[in-house]
N, C-alpha and C positions, 0 to 999 in steps of 0.2 A: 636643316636642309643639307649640311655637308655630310653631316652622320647617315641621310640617306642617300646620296650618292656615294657611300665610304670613302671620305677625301678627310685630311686633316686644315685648318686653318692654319696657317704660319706666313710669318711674317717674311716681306722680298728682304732679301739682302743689302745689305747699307754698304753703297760703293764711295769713293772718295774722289776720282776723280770726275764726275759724271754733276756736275753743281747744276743744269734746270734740271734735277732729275728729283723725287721727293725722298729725300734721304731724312729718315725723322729717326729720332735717337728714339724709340719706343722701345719698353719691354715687353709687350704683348701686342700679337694681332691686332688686338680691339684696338689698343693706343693709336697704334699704324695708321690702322681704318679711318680712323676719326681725326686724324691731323691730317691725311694726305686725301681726304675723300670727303668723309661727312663735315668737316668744316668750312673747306672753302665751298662745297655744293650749298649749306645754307647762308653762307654769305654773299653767294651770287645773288641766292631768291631775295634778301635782304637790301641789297641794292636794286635788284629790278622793282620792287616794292617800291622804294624811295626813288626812284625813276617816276613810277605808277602811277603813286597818288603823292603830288606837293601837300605842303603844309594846309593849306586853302581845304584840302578835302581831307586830311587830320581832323581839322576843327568842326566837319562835318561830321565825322564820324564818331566824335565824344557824344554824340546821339546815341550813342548805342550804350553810354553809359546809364539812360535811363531804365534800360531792360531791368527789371528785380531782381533778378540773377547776379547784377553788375551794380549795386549801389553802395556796395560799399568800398569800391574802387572811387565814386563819385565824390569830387572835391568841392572847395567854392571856387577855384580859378575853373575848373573845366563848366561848373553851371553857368558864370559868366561865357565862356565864348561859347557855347550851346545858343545862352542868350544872345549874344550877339550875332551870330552866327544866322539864326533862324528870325530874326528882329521882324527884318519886313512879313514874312508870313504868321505871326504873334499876334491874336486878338486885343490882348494887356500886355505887352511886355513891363509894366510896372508889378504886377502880383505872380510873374514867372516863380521867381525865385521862394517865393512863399509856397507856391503849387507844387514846387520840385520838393520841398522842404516835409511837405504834408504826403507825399507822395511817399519818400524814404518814412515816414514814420507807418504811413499804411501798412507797408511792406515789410517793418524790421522787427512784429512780431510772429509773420509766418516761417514757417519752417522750410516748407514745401513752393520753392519760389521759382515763377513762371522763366525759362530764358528762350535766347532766340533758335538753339539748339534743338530741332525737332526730335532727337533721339534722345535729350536729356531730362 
């Protein structure tokens, strides 16, 4: 994008007396960019997340480890609070843990494995 506006990337100058100002000891642009911009930008989104969703809806969300795409992320603490998690809506929560169990083995000879990504 710079090359076609003919501009060169380079980095602001590092002042000394100016301390709230983002003076990053970087040897390159890109350094610069990414300590004074793309870091703290994703660790705002990172805390509004953790703002977002409490723990409570983490533990809903290990649901999503059952997608095929995701079982091999799938641990036995996470299938516990899955289970626990979803208990009262659970026809058998005794033969869960069997069903998830039978479920990864379905799954962990195909190649071509289904995820929630509709463009994957």
């Amino acid at each position: 994008m710079a090359e076609t506006a003919g501009t060169t990337i380079s980095k602001p100058r590092t002042v000394k007396r100016q301390t709230l100002r983002g003076n990053v000891d970087a040897d390159t642009p890109e350094i610069d960019y990414r300590q004074t911009m793309y870091l703290p930008f994703v660790d705002g989104i990172i805390q509004q997340l953790s703002d977002l969703f409490p723990q409570l809806t983490l533990r809903a969300t290990r649901g999503l480890l059952l997608i095929p795409s995701n079982l091999e992320k799938l641990t036995d603490k996470s299938i516990i609070d899955i289970m626990e998690y979803y208990e009262p809506d659970l026809f058998c929560k005794h033969s869960f843990i069997q069903e998830v169990r039978l479920w990864k083995r379905q799954w962990s000879a195909d190649d071509n494995l289904p995820s929630a990504n509709p463009s994957a």
